[in-house]
PDB file as gemmi writes it, atoms N, CA and C in Angstrom:
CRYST1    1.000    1.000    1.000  90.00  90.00  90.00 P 1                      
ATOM      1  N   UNK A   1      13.539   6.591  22.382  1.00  0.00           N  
ATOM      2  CA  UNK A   1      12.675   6.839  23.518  1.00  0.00           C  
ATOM      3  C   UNK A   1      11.281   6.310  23.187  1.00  0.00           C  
ATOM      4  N   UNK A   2      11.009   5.745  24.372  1.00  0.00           N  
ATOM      5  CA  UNK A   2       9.173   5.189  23.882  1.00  0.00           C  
ATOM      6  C   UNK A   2       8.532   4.830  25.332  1.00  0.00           C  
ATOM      7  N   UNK A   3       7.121   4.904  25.278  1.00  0.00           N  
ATOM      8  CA  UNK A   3       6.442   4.966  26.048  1.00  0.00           C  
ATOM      9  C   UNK A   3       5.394   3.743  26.633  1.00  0.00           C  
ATOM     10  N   UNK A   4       4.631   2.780  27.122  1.00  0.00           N  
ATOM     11  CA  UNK A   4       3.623   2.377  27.337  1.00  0.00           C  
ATOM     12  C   UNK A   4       2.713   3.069  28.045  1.00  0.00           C  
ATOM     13  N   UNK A   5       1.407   3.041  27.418  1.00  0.00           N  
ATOM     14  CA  UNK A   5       0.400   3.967  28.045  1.00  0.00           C  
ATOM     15  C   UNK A   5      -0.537   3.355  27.750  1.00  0.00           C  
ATOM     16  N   UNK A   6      -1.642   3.630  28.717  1.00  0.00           N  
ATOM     17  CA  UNK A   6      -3.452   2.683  29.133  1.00  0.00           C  
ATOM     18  C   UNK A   6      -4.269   3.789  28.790  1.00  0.00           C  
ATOM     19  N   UNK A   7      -4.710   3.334  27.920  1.00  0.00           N  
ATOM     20  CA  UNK A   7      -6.165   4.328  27.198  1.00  0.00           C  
ATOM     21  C   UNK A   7      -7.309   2.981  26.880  1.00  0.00           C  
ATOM     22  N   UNK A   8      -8.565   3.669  27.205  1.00  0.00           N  
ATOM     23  CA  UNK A   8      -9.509   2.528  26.629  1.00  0.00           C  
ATOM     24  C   UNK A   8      -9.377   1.024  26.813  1.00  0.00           C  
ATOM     25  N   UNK A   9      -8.640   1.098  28.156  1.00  0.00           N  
ATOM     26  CA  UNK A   9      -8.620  -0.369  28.921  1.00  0.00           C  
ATOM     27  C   UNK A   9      -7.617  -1.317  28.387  1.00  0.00           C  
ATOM     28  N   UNK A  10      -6.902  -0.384  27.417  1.00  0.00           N  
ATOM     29  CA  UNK A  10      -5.641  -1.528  26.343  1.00  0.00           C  
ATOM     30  C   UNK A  10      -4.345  -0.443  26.781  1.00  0.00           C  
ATOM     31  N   UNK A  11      -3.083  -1.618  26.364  1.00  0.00           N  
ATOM     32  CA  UNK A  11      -2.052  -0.581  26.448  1.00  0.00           C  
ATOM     33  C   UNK A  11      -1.028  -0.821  24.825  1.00  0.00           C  
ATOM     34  N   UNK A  12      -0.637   0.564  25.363  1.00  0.00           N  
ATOM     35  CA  UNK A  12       0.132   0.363  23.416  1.00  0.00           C  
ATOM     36  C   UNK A  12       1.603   0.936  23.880  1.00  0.00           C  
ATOM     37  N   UNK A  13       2.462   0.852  23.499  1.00  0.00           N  
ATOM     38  CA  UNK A  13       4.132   0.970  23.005  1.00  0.00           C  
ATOM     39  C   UNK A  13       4.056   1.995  21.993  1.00  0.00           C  
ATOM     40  N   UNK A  14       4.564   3.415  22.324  1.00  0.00           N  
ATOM     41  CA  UNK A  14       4.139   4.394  21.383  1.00  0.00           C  
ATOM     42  C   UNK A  14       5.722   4.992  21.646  1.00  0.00           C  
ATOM     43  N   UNK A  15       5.706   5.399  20.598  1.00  0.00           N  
ATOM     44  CA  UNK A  15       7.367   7.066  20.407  1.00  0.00           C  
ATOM     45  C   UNK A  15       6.952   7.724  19.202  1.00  0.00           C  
ATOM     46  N   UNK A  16       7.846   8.779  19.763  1.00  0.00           N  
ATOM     47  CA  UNK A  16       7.079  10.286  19.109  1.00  0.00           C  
ATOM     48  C   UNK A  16       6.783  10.038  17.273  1.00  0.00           C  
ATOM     49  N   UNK A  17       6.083  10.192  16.632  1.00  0.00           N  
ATOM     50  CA  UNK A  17       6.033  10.094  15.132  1.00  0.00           C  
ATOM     51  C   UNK A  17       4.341   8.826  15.015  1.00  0.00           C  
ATOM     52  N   UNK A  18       4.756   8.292  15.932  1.00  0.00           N  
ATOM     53  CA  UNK A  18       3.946   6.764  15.817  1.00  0.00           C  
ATOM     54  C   UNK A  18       2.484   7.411  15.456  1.00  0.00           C  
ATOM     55  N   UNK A  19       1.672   6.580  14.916  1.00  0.00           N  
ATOM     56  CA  UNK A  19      -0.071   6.900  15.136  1.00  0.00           C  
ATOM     57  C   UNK A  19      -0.512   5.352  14.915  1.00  0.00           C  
ATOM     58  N   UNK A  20      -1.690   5.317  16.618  1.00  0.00           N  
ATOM     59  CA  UNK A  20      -2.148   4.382  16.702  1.00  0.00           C  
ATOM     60  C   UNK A  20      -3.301   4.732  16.632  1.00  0.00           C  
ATOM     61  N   UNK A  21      -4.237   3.443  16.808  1.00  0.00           N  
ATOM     62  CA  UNK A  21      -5.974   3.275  17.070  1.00  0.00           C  
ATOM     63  C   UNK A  21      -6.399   3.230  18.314  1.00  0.00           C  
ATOM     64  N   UNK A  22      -7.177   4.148  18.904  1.00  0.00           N  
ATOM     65  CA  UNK A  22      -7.764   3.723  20.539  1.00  0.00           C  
ATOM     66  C   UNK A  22      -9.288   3.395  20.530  1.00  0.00           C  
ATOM     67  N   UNK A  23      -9.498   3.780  21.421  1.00  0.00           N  
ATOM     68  CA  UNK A  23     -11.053   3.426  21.569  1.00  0.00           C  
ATOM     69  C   UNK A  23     -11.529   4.845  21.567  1.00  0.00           C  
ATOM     70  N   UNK A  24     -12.997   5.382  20.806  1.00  0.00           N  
ATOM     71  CA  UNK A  24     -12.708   6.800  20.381  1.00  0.00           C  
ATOM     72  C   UNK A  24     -13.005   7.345  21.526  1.00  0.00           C  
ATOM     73  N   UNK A  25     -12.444   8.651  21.293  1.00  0.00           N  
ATOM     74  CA  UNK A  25     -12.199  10.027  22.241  1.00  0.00           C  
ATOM     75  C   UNK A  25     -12.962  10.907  22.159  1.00  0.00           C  
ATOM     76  N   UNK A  26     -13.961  11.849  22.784  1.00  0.00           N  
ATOM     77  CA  UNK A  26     -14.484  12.636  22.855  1.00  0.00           C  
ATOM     78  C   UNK A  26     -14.432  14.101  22.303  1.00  0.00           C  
ATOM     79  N   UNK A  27     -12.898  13.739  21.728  1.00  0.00           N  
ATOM     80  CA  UNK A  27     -12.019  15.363  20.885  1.00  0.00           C  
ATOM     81  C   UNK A  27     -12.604  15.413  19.487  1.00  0.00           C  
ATOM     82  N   UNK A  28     -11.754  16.526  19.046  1.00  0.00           N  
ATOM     83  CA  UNK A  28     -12.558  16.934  17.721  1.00  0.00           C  
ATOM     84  C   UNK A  28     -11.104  16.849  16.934  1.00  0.00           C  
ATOM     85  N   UNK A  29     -11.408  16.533  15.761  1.00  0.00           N  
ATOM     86  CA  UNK A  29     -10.083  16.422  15.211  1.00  0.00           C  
ATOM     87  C   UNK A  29      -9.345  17.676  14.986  1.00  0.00           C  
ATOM     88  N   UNK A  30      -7.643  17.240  15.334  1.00  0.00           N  
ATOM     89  CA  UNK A  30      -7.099  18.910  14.987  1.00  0.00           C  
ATOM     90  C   UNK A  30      -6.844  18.838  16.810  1.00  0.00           C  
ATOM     91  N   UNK A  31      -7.041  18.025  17.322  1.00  0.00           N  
ATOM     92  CA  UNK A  31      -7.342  18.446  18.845  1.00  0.00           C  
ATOM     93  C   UNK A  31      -5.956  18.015  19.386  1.00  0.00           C  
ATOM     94  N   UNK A  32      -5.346  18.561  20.688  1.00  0.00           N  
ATOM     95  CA  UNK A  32      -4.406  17.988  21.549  1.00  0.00           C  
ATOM     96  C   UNK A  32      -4.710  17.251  22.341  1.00  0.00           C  
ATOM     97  N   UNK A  33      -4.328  16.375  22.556  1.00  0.00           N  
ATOM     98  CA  UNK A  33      -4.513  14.901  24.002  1.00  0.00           C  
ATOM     99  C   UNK A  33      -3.598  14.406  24.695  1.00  0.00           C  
ATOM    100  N   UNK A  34      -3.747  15.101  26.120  1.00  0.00           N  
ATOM    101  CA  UNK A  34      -3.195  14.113  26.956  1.00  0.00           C  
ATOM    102  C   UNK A  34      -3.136  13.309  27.599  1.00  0.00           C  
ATOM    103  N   UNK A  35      -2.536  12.278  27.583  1.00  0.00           N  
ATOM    104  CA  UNK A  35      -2.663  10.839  28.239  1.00  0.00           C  
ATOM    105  C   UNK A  35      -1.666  10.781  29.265  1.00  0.00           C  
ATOM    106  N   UNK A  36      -2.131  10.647  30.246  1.00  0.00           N  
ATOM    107  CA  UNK A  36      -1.918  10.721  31.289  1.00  0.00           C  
ATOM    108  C   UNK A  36      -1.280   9.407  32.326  1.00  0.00           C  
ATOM    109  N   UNK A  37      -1.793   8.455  31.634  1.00  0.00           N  
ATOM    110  CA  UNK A  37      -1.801   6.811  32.404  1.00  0.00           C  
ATOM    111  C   UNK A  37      -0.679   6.682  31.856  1.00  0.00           C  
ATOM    112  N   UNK A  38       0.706   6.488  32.153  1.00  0.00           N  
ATOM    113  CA  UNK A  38       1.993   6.429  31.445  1.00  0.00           C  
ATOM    114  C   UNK A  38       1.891   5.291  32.132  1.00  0.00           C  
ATOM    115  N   UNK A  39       2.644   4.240  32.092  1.00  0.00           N  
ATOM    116  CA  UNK A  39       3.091   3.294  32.664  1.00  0.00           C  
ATOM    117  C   UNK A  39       4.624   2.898  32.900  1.00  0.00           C  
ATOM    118  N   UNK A  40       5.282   3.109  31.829  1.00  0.00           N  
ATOM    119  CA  UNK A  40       6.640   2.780  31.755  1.00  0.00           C  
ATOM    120  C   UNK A  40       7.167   3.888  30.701  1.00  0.00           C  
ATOM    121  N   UNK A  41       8.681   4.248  30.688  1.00  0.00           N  
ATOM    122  CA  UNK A  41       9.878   5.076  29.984  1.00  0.00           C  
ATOM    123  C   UNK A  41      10.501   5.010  29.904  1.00  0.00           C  
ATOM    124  N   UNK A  42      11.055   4.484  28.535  1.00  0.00           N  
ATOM    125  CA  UNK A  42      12.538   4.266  28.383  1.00  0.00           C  
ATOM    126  C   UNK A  42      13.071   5.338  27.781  1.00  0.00           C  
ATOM    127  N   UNK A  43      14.477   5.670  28.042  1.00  0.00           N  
ATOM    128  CA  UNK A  43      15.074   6.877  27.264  1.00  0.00           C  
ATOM    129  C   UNK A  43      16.101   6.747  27.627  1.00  0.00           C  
ATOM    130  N   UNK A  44      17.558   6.854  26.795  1.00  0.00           N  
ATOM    131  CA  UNK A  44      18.696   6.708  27.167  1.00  0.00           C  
ATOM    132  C   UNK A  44      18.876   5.943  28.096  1.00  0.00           C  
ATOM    133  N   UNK A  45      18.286   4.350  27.372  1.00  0.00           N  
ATOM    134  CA  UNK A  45      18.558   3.141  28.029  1.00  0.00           C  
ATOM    135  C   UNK A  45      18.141   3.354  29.859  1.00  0.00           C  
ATOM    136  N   UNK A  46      17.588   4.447  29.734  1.00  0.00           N  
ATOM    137  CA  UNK A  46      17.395   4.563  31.351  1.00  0.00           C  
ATOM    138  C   UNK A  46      15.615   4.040  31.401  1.00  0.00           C  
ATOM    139  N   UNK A  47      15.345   2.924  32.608  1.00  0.00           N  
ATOM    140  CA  UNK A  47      13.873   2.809  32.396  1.00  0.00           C  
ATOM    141  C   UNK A  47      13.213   3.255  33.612  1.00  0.00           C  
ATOM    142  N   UNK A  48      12.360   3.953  33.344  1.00  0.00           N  
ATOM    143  CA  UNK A  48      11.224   4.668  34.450  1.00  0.00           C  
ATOM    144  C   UNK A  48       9.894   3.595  34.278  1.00  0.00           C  
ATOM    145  N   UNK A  49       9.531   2.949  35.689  1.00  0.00           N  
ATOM    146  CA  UNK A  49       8.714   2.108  35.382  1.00  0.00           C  
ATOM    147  C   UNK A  49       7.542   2.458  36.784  1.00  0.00           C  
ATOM    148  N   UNK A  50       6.493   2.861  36.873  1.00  0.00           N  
ATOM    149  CA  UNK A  50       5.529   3.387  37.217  1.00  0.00           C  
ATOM    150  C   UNK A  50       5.162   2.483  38.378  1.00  0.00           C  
ATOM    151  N   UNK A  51       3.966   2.879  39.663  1.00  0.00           N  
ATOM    152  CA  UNK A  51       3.360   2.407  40.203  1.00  0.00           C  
ATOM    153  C   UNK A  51       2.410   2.860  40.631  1.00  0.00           C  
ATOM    154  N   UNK A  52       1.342   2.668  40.154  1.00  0.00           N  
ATOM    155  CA  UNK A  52       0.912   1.812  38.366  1.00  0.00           C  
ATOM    156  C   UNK A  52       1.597   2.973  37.769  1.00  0.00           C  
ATOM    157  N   UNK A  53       1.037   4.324  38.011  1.00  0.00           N  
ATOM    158  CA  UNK A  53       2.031   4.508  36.725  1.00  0.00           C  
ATOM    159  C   UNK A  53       3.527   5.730  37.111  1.00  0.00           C  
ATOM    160  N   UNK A  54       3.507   6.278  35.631  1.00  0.00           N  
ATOM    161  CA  UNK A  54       4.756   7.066  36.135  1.00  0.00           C  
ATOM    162  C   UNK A  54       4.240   8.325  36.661  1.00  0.00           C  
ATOM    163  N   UNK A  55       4.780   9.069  37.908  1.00  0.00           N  
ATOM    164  CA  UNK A  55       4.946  10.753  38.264  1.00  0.00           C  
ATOM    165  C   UNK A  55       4.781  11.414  37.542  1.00  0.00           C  
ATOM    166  N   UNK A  56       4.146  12.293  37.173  1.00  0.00           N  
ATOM    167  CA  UNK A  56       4.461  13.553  36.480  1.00  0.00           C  
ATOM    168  C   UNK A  56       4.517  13.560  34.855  1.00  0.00           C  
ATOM    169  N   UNK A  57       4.252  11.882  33.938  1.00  0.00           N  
ATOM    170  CA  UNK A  57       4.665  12.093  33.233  1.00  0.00           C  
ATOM    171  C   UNK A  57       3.402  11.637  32.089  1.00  0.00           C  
ATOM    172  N   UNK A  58       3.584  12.257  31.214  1.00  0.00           N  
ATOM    173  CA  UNK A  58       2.080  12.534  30.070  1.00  0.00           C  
ATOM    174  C   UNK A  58       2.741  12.496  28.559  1.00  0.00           C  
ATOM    175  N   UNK A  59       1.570  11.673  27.717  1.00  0.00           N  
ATOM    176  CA  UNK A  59       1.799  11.299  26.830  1.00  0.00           C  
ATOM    177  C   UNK A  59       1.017  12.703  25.637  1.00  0.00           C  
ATOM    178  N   UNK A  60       1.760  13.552  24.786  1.00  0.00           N  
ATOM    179  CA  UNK A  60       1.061  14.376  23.992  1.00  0.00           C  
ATOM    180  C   UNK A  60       0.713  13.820  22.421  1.00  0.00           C  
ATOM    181  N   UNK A  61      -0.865  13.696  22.342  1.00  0.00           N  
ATOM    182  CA  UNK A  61      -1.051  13.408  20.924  1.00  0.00           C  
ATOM    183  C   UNK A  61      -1.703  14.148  20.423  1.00  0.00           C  
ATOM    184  N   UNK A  62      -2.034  14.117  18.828  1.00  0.00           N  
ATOM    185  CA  UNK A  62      -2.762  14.878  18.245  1.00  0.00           C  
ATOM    186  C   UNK A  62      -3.797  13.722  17.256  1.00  0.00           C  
ATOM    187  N   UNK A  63      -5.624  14.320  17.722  1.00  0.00           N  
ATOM    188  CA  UNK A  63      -6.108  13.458  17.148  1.00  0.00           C  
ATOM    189  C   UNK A  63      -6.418  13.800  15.440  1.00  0.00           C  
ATOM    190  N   UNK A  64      -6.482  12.505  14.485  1.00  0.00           N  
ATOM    191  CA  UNK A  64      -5.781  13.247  13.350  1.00  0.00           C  
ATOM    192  C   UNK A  64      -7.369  12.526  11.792  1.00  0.00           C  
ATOM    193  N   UNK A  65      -7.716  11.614  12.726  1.00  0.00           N  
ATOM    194  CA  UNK A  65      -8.825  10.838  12.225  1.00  0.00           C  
ATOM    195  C   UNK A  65      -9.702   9.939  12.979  1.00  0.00           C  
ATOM    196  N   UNK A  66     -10.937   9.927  12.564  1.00  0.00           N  
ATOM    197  CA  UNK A  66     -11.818   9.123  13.558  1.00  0.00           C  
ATOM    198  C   UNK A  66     -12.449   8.428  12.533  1.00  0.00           C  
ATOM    199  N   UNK A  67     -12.686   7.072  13.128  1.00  0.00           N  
ATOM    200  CA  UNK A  67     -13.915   5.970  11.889  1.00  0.00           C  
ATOM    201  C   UNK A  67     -14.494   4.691  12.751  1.00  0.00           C  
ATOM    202  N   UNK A  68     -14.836   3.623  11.609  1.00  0.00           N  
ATOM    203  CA  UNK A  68     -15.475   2.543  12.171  1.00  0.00           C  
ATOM    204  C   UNK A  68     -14.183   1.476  11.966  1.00  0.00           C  
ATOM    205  N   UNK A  69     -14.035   0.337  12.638  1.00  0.00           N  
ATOM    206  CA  UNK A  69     -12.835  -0.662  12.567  1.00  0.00           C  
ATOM    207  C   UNK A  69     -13.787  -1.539  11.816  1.00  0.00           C  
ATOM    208  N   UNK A  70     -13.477  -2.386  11.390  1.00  0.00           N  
ATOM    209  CA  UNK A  70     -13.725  -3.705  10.634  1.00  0.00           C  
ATOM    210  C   UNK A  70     -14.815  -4.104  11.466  1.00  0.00           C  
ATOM    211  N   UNK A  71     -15.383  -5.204  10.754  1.00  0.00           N  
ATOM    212  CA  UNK A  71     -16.923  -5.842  11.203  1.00  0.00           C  
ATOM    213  C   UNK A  71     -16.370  -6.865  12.009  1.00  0.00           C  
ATOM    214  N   UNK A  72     -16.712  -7.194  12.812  1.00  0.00           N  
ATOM    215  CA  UNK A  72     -16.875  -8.378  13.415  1.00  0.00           C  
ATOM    216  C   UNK A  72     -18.260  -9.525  13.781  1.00  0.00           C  
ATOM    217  N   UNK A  73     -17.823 -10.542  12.681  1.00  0.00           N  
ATOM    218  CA  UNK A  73     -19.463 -10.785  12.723  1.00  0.00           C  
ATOM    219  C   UNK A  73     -19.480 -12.244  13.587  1.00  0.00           C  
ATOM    220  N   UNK A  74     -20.527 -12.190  14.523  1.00  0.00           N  
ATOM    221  CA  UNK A  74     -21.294 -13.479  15.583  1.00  0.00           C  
ATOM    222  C   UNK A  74     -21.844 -14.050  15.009  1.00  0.00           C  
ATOM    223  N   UNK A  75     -22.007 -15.318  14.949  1.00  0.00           N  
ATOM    224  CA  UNK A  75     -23.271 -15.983  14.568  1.00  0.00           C  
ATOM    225  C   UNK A  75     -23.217 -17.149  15.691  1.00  0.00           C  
ATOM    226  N   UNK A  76     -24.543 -16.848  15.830  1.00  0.00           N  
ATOM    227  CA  UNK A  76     -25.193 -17.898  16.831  1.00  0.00           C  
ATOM    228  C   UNK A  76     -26.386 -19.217  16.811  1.00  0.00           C  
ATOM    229  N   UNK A  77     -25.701 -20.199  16.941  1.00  0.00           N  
ATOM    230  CA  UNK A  77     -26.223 -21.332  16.285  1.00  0.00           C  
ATOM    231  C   UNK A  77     -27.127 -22.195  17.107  1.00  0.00           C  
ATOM    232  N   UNK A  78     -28.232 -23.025  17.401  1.00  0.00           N  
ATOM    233  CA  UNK A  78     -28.333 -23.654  18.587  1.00  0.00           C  
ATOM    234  C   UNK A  78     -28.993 -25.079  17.901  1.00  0.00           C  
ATOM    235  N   UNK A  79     -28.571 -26.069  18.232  1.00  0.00           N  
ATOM    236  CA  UNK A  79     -28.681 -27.350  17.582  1.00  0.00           C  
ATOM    237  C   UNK A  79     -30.058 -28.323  17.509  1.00  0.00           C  
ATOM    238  N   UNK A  80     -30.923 -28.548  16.731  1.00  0.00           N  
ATOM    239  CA  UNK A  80     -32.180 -28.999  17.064  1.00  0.00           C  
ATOM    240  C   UNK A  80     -32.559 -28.073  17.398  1.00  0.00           C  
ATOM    241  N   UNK A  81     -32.689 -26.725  17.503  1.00  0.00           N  
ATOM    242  CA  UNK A  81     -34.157 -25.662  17.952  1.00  0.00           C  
ATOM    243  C   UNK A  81     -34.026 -25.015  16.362  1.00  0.00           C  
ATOM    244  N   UNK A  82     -33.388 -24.954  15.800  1.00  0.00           N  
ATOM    245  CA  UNK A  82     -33.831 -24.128  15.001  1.00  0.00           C  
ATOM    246  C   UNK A  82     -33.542 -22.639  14.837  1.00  0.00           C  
ATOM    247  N   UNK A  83     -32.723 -22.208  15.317  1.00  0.00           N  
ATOM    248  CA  UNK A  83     -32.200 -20.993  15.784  1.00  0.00           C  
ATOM    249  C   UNK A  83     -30.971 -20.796  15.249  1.00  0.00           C  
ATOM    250  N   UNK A  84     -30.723 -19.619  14.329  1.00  0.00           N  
ATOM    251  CA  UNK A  84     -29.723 -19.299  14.023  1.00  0.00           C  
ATOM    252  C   UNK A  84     -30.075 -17.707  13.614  1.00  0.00           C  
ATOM    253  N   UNK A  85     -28.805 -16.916  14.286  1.00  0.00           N  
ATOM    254  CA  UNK A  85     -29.171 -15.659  14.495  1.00  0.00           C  
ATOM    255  C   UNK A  85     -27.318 -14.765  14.238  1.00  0.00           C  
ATOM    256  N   UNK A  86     -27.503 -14.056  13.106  1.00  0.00           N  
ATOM    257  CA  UNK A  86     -26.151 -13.518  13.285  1.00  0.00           C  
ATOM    258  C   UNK A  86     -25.935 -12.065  13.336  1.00  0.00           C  
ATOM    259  N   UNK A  87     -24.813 -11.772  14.079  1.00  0.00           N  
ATOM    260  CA  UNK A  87     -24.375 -10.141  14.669  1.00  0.00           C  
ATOM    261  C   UNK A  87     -23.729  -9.729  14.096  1.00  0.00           C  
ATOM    262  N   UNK A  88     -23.281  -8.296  13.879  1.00  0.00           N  
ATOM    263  CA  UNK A  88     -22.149  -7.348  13.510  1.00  0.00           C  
ATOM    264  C   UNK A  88     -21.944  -6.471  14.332  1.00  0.00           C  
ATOM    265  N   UNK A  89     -21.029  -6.255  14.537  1.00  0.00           N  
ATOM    266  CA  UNK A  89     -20.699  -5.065  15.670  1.00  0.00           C  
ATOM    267  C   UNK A  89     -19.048  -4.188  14.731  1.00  0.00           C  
ATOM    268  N   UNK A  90     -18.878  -2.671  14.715  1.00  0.00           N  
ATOM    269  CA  UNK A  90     -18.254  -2.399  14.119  1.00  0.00           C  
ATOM    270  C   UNK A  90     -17.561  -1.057  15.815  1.00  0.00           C  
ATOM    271  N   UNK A  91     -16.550  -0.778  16.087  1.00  0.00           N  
ATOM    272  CA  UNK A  91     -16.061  -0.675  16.875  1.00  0.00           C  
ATOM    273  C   UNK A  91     -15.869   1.216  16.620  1.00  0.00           C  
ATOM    274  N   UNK A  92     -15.829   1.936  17.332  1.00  0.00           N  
ATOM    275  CA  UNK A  92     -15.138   3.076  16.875  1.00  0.00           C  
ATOM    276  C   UNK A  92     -14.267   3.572  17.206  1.00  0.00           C  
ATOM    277  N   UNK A  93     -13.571   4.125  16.483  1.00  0.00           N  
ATOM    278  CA  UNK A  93     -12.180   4.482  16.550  1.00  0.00           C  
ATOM    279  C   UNK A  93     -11.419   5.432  16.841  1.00  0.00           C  
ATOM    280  N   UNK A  94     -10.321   6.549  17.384  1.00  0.00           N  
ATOM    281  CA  UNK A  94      -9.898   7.767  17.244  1.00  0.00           C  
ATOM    282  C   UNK A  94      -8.397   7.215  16.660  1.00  0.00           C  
ATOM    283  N   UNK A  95      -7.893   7.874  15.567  1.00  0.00           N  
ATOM    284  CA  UNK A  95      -6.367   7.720  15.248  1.00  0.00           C  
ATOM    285  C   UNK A  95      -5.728   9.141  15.401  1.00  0.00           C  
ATOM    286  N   UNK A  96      -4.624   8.202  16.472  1.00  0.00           N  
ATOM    287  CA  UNK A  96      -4.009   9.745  17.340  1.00  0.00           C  
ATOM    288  C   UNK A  96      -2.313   9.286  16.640  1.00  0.00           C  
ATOM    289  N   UNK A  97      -1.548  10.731  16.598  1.00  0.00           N  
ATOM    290  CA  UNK A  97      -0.480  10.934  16.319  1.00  0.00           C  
ATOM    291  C   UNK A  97       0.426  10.870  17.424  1.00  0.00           C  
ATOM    292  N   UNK A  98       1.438  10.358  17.736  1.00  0.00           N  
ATOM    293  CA  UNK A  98       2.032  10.969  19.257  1.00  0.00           C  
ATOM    294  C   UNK A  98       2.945  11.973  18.868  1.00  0.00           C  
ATOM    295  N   UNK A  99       2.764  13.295  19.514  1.00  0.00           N  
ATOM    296  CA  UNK A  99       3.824  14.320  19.188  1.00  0.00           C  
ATOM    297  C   UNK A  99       5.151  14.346  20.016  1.00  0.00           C  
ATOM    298  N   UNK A 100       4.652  14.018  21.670  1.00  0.00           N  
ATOM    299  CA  UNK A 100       5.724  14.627  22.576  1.00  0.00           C  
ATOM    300  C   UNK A 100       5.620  13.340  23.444  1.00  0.00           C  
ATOM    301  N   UNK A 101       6.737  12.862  24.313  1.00  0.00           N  
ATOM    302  CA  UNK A 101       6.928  12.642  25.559  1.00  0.00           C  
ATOM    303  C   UNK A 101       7.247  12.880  26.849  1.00  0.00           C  
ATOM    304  N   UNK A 102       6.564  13.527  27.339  1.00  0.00           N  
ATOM    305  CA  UNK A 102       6.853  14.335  28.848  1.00  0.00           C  
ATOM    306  C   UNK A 102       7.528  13.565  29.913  1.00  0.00           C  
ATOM    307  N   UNK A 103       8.453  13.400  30.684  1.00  0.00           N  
ATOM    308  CA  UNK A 103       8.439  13.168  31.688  1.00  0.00           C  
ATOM    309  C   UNK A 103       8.759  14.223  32.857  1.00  0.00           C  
TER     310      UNK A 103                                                      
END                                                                             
C-alpha cells in the first residue's frame, strides 16, 4: 500500500515505515501530522486516484527531526563590469515518519 501526497508544493510516494524530507512544518518534534492533500492510493492493487485529491483520505506522520539541507551556492558573474557576487542559501527541513494510511 502507498500513497502520493502534496506538502510544500512537491509531491512524494510514501507507505507506512517510510521517512521523508518536506519543507519545514510548524510542529514540534514528537508531534502528529496530518496530511491531508492525498492525491492517489494504491492498496490491493486497487487504485484510488483523486480529483485533485482523494475523499476522506489523510496521510498520518510523525515529525521525528528538523535541520538545514545542504548549501546551495549562486554565483553571479557579469562580464567586463567587474562584478562577481556569490550566494548560499540552506533550505529547512522537517523529517517526518509515515505511521498510518487512512482512507
Amino acid at each position: 500500500m502507498f500513497a502520493i501526497l502534496k506538502t510544500g508544493g512537491k509531491q512524494y510516494r510514501v507507505a507506512v515505515g517510510d521517512k521523508i524530507d518536506v519543507e519545514r512544518l510548524p510542529n514540534a518534534l514528537g508531534d502528529q501530522v496530518l496530511l491531508n492533500d492525498v492525491l492517489m492510493i494504491e492498496k490491493d492493487d486497487q487504485v484510488l486516484v483523486g480529483k485533485p485529491t482523494v475523499a476522506g483520505a489523510t496521510v498520518v506522520a510523525r515529525v521525528i527531526n528538523e535541520g538545514k539541507g545542504d548549501k546551495v551556492v549562486h554565483f553571479d558573474y557579469r562580464n567586463k563590469h567587474r562584478r562577481r557576487k556569490t550566494l548560499g542559501h540552506r533550505q529547512m527541513f522537517t523529517r517526518l515518519e509515515i505511521v498510518e494510511i487512512r482512507n
